[in-house]
Biotite code that builds the C-alpha atoms (Angstrom):
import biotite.structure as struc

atoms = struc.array([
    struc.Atom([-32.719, -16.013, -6.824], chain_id="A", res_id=1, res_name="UNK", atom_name="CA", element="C"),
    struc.Atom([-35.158, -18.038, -4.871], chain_id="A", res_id=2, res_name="UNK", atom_name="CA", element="C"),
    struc.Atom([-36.743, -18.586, -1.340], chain_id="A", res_id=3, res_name="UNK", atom_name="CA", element="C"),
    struc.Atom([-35.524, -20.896, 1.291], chain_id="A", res_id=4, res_name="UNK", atom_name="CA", element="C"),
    struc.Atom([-38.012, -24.121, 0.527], chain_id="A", res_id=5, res_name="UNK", atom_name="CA", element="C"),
    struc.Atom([-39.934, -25.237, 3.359], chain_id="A", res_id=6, res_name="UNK", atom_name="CA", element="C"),
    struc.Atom([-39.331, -21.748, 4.775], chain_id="A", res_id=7, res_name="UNK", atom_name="CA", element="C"),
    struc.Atom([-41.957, -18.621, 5.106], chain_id="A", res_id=8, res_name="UNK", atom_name="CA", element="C"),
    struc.Atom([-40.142, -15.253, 4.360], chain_id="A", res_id=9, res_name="UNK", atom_name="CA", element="C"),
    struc.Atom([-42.154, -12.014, 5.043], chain_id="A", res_id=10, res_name="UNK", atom_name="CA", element="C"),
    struc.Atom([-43.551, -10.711, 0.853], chain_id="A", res_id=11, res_name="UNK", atom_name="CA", element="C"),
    struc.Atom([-40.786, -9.224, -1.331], chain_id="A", res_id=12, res_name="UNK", atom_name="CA", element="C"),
    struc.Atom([-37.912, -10.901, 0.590], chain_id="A", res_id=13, res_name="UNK", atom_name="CA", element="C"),
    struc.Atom([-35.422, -12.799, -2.148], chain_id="A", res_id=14, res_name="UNK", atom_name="CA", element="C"),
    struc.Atom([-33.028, -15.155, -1.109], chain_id="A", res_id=15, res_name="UNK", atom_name="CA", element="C"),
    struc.Atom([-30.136, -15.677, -3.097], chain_id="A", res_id=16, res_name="UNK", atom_name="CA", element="C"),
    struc.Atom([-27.645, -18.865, -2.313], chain_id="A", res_id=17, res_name="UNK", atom_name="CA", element="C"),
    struc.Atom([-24.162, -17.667, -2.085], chain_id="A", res_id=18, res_name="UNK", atom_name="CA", element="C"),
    struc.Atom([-20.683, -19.431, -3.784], chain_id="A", res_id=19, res_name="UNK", atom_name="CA", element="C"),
    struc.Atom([-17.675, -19.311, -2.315], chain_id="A", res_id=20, res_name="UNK", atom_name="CA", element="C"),
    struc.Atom([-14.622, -20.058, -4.563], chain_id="A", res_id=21, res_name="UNK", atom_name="CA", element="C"),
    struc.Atom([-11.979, -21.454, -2.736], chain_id="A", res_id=22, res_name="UNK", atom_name="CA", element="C"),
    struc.Atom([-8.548, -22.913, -3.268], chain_id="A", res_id=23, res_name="UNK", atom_name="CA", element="C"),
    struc.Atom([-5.102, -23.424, -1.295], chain_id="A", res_id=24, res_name="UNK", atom_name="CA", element="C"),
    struc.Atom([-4.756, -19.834, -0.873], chain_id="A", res_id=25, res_name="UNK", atom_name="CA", element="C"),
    struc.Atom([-8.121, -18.979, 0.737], chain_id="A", res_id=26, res_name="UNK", atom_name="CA", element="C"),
    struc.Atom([-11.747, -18.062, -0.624], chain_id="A", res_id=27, res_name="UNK", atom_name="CA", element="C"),
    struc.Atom([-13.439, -15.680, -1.997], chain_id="A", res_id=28, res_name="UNK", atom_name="CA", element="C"),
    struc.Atom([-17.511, -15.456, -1.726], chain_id="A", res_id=29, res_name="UNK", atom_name="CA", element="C"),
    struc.Atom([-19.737, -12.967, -3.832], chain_id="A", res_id=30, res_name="UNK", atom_name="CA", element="C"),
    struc.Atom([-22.262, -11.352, -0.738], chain_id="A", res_id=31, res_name="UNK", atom_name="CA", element="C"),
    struc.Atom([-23.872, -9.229, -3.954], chain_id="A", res_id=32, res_name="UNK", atom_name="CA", element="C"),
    struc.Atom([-23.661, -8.292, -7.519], chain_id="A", res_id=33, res_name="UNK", atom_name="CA", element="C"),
    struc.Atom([-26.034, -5.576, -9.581], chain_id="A", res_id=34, res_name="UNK", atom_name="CA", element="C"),
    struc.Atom([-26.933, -7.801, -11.976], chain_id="A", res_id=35, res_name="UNK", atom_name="CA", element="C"),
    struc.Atom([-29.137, -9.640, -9.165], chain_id="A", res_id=36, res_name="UNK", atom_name="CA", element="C"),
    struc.Atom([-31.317, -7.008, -9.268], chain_id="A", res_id=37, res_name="UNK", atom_name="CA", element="C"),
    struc.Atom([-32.081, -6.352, -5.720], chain_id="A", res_id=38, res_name="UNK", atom_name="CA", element="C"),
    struc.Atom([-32.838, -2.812, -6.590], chain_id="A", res_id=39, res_name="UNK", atom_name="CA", element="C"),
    struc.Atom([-29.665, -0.885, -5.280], chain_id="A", res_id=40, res_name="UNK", atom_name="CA", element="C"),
    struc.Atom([-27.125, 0.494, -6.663], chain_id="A", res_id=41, res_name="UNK", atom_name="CA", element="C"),
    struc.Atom([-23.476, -0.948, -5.264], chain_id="A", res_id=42, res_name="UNK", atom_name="CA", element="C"),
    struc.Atom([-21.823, -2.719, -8.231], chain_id="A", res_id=43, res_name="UNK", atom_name="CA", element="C"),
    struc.Atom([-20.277, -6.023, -6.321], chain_id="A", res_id=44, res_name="UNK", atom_name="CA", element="C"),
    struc.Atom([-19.787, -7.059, -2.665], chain_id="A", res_id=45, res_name="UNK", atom_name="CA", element="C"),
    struc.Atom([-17.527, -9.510, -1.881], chain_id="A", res_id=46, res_name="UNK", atom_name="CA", element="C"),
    struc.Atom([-16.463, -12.013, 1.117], chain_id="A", res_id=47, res_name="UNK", atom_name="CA", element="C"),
    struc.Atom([-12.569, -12.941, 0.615], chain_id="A", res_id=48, res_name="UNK", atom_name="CA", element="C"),
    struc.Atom([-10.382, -15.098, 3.373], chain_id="A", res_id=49, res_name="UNK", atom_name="CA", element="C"),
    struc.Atom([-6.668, -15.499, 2.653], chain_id="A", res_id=50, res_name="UNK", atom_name="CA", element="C"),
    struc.Atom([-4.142, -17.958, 4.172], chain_id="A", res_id=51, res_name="UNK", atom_name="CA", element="C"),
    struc.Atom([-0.968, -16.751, 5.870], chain_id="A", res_id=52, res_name="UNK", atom_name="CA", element="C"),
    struc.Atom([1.719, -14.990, 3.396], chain_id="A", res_id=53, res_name="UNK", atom_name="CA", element="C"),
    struc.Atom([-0.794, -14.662, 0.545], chain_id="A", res_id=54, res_name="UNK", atom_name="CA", element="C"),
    struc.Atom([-1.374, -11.769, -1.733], chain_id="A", res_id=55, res_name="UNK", atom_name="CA", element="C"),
    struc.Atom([-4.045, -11.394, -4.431], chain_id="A", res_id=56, res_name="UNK", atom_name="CA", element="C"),
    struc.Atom([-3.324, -10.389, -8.074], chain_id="A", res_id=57, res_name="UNK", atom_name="CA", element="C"),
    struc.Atom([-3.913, -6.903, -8.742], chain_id="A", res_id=58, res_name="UNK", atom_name="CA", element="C"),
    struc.Atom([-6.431, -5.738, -11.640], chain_id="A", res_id=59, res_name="UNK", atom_name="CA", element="C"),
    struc.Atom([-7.180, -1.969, -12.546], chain_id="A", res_id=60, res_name="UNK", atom_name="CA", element="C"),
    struc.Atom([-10.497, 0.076, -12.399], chain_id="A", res_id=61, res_name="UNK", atom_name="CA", element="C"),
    struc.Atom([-10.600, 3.334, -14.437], chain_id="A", res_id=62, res_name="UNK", atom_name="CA", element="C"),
    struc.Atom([-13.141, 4.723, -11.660], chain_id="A", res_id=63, res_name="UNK", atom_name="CA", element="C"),
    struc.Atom([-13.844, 2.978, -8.735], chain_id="A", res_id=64, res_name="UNK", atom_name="CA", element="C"),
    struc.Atom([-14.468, 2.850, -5.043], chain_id="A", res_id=65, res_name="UNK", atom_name="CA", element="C"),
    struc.Atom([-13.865, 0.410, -2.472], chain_id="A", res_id=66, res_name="UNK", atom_name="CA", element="C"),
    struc.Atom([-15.341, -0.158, 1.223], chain_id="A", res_id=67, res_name="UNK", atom_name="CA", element="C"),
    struc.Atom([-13.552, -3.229, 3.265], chain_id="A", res_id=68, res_name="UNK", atom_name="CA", element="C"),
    struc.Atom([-14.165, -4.366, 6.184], chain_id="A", res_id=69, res_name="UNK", atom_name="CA", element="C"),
    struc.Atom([-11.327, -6.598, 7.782], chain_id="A", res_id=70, res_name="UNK", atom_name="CA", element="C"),
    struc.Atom([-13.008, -9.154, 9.711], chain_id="A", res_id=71, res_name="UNK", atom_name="CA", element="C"),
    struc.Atom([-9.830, -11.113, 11.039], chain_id="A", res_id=72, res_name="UNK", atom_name="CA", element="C"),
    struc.Atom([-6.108, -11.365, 10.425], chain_id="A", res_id=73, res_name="UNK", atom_name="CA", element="C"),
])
């Protein structure tokens, strides 16, 4: 995590440059993990597009919670 350079941010503002993974399918972008540690206490945030007739492998959580927001499509 760093600070924008050439760019004043008020004191105890991080910064943290974002990936997005992307292939023919669409893209998927991390918007925050713990393990930054930023201090609270969601697990992972994420930022996923996907093209027309596309649908994302499944995977299995023993306890967990999700909160989406569908932004367009």
């Amino acid at each position: 995590m760093s600070a924008l350079p050439g760019r004043s941010l008020p004191e105890g503002i991080i910064v943290t440059p974002l990936q997005r993974n992307a292939d023919d399918r669409g893209s998927l972008v991390e918007v925050f993990r713990k393990s930054w540690q930023t201090g609270i206490e969601p697990v992972q945030w994420n930022f996923v597009e996907s093209g027309p007739n596309v649908l994302r492998g499944f995977h299995v959580h023993i306890w967990h919670t999700d909160y989406l927001v569908l932004v367009r499509g």
